[in-house]
C-alpha positions in Angstrom: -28.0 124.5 -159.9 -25.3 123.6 -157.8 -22.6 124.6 -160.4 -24.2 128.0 -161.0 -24.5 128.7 -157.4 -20.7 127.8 -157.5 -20.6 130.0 -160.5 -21.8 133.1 -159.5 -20.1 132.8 -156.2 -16.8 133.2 -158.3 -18.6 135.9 -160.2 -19.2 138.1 -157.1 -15.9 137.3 -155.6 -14.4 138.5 -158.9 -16.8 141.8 -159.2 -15.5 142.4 -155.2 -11.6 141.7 -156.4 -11.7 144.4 -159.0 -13.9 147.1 -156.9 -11.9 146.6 -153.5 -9.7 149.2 -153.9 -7.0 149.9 -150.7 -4.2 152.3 -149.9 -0.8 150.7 -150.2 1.9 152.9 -150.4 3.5 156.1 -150.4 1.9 158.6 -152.7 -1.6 157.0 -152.3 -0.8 153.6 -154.3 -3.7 151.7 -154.3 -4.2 147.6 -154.1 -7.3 145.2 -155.0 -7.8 143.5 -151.4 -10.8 141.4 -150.7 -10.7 140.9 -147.2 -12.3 143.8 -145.4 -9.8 145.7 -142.6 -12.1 144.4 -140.0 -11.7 140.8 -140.7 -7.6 141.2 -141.4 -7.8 142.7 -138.0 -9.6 139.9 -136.8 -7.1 137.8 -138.1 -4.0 139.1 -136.7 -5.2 139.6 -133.3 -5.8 135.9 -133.5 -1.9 134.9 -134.9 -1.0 137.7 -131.7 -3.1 135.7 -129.5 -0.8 132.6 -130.5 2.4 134.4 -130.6 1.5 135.4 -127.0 1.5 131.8 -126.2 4.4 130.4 -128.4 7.1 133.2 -127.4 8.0 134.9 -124.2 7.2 139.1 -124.2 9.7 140.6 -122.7 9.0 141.6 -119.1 10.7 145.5 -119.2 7.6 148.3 -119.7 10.9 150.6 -120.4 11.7 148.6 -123.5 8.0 147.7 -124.4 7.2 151.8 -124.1 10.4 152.7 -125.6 9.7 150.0 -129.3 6.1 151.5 -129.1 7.0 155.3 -129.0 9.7 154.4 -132.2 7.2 152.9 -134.0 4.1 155.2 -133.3 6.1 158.0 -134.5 6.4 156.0 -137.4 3.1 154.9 -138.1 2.2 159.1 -137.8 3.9 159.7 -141.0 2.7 156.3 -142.7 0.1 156.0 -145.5 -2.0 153.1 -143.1 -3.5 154.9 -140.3 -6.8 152.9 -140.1 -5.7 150.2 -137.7 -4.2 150.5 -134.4 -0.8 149.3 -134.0 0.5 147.2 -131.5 4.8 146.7 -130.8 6.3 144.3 -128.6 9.6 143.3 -127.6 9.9 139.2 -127.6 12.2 138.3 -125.6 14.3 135.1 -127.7 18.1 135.0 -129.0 16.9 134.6 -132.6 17.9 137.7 -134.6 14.5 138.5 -136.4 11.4 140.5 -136.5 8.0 140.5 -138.4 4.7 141.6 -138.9 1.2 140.3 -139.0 -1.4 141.2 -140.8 -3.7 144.3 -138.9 -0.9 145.9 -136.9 0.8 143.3 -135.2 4.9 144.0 -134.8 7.3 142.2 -133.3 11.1 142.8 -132.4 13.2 139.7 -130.7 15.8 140.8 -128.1 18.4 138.9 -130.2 18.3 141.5 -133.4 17.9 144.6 -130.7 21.5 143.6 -129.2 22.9 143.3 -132.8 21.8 147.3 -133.2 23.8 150.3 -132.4 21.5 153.4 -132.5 18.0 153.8 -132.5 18.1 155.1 -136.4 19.0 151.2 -137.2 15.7 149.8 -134.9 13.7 152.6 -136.6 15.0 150.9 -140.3 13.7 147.2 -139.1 10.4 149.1 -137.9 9.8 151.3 -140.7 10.5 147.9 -142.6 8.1 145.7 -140.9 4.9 149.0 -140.4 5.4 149.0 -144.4 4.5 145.5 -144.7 1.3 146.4 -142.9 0.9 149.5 -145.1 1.6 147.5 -148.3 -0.6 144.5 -146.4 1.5 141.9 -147.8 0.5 139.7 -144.9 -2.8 139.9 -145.6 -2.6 139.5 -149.6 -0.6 136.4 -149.0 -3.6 134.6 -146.8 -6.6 136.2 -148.9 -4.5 133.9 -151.8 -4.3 130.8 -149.7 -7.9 130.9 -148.6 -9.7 129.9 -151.3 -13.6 131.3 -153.4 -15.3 130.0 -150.5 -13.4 131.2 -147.3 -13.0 134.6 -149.0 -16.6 134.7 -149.2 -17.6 134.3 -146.3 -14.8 136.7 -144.7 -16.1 139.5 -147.0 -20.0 138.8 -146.4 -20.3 137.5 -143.3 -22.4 134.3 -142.5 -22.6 131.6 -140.4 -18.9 130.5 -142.1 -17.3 134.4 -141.0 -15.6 132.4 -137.7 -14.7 129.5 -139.6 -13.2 131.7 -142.1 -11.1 133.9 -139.7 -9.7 131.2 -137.8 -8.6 129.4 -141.5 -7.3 133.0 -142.3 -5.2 132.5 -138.7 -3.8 129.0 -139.3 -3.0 130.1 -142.5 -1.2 133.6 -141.5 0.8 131.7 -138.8 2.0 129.1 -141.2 2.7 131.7 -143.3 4.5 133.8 -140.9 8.2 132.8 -141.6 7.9 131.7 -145.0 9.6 134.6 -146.2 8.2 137.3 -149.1 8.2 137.8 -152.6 11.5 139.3 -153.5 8.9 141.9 -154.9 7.4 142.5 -151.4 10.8 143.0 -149.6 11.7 145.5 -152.3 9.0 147.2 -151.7 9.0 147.3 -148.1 12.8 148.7 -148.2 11.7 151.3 -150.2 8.8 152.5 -148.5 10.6 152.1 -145.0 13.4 154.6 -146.3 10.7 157.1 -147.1 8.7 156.9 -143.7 12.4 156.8 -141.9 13.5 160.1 -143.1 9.5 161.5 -142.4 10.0 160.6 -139.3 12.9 162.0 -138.5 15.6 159.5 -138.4 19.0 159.4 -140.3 18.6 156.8 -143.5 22.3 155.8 -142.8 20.7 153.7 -140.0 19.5 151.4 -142.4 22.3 151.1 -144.3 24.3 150.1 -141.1 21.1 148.1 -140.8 21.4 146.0 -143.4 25.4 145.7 -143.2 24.9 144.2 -140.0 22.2 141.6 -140.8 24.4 140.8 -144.2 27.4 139.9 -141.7 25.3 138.0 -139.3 23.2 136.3 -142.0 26.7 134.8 -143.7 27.5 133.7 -139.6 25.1 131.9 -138.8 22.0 129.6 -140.4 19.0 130.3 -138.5 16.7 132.3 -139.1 18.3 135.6 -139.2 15.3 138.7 -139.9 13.0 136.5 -142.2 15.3 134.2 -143.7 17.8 137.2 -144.8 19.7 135.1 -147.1 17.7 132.9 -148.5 14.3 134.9 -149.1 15.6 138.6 -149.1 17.4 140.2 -152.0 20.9 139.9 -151.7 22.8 142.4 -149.2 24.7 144.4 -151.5 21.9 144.8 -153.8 19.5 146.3 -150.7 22.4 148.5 -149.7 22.9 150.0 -153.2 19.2 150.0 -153.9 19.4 152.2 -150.2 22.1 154.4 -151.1 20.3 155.3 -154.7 17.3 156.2 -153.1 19.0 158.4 -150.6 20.7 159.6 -153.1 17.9 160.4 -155.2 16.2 162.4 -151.9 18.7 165.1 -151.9 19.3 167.4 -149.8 18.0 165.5 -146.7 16.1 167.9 -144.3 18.3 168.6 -141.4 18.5 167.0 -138.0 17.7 163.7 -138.6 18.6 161.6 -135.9 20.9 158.6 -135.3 19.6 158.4 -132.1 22.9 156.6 -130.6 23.4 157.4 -126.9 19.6 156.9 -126.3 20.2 153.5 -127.6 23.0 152.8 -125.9 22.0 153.3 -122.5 18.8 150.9 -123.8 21.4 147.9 -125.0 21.8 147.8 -121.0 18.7 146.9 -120.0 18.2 144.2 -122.2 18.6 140.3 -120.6 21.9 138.3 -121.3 21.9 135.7 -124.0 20.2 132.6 -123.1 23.5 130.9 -123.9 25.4 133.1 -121.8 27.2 134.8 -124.8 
């Protein structure tokens, strides 16, 4: 009895796996997710709630507004508008940002000072929201979790809170790990499309990704999710940019760099930690 319980648990875990059909990606793409928005939700407010008390949010409700209005005007033209989204500047040296699952996106003061216009910001952004859209974050935990756990995230129970806060330690161990090169491809690719919808000039990106290329062969921390190590190689995101660009032609007109805006920004940021 025992094994068939067991049995059809994996049955109706299956059944839910090939019915659960989500928006995830330009074009309406669609993706088998198990874990219900609510409950990814759930589970990224939690890893924000320990963010909040690992890192330091910057104390400047210019900036804060300022990352917020970027990526709103983002998420307007995305293909994931069933969450609310929530940006904030971290204030840290370490030249990175990332998403969690349900909306959660973070910028470090260390990659904003490495930027020079607001298109670049809006490449990382676009980047990061199509994680989120693609919910590579959550895909990741709902494959760690395990029949059980999944179970009771997608039905409920007295093993729901136990559930969500596995799906949390998971997530923030998780967190830094790095994506599939698959995932990172795909997030380029999508981020190029809701950049130019939104407005801003796709050569940001490509200055974008110059940038972290130089700084990535600098240095050996953790330089925007392991750039080096986890992330395709530069050139290869840069041409895969520029073909893509390419392949959008004619771009509309007026798409912003966003430069001087930026630029007067860069001064209200704090001075390194290390006084460099």
């Amino acid at each position: 009895m025992r094994f068939l319980s067991k049995h059809i648990l994996l049955i109706i875990v299956a059944s839910l796996y090939f019915c659960a059909c989500a928006t995830t990606g330009p074009g309406g793409k669609k993706s088998l997710i198990i874990i219900p928005t609510s409950q990814e939700v759930a589970i990224g407010s939690g890893m924000a709630e320990e963010v909040a008390r690992t890192e330091k949010t910057l104390a400047d409700s210019v900036w804060q507004n300022y990352l917020n209005e970027v990526g709103q005007r983002i998420v307007l033209v995305s293909d994931r508008k069933d969450i609310k989204y929530h940006f904030t500047v971290i204030e840290s040296d370490q030249i990175n940002a990332f998403a969690a699952p349900g909306g959660y996106v973070y910028f470090y003061t260390g990659l904003l000072r490495e930027m020079n216009s607001e298109a670049e910001m809006a490449a990382v952004m676009a980047h990061e929201i199509s994680h989120v859209v693609a919910r590579h974050g959550i895909k990741r935990v709902q494959q760690a979790l395990g029949v059980q756990l999944a179970y009771a995230l997608v039905f409920g129970g007295d093993d729901a809170g136990a559930a969500v806060n596995a799906g949390i330690g998971l997530g923030m161990g998780l967190l830094f790990a790095g994506y599939s090169r698959g995932a990172e491809r795909e997030a380029d690719q999508y981020g190029i499309h809701y950049m130019i919808k939104a407005g801003y000039d796709p050569a940001g990106a490509i200055d974008m990704f110059e940038t972290l290329g130089r700084l990535g062969g600098e240095r050996s921390g953790n330089v925007f999710e392991k750039l080096v190590s986890s992330h395709p190689e530069t050139q290869e995101r840069i041409a895969n940019t520029k073909s893509q660009i390419s392949k959008r032609q004619p771009l509309p007109k007026h798409l912003s760099l966003g430069k001087e805006k930026y630029q007067l920004m860069l001064k209200r940021l704090p001075p390194k930690h290390d006084g460099n």
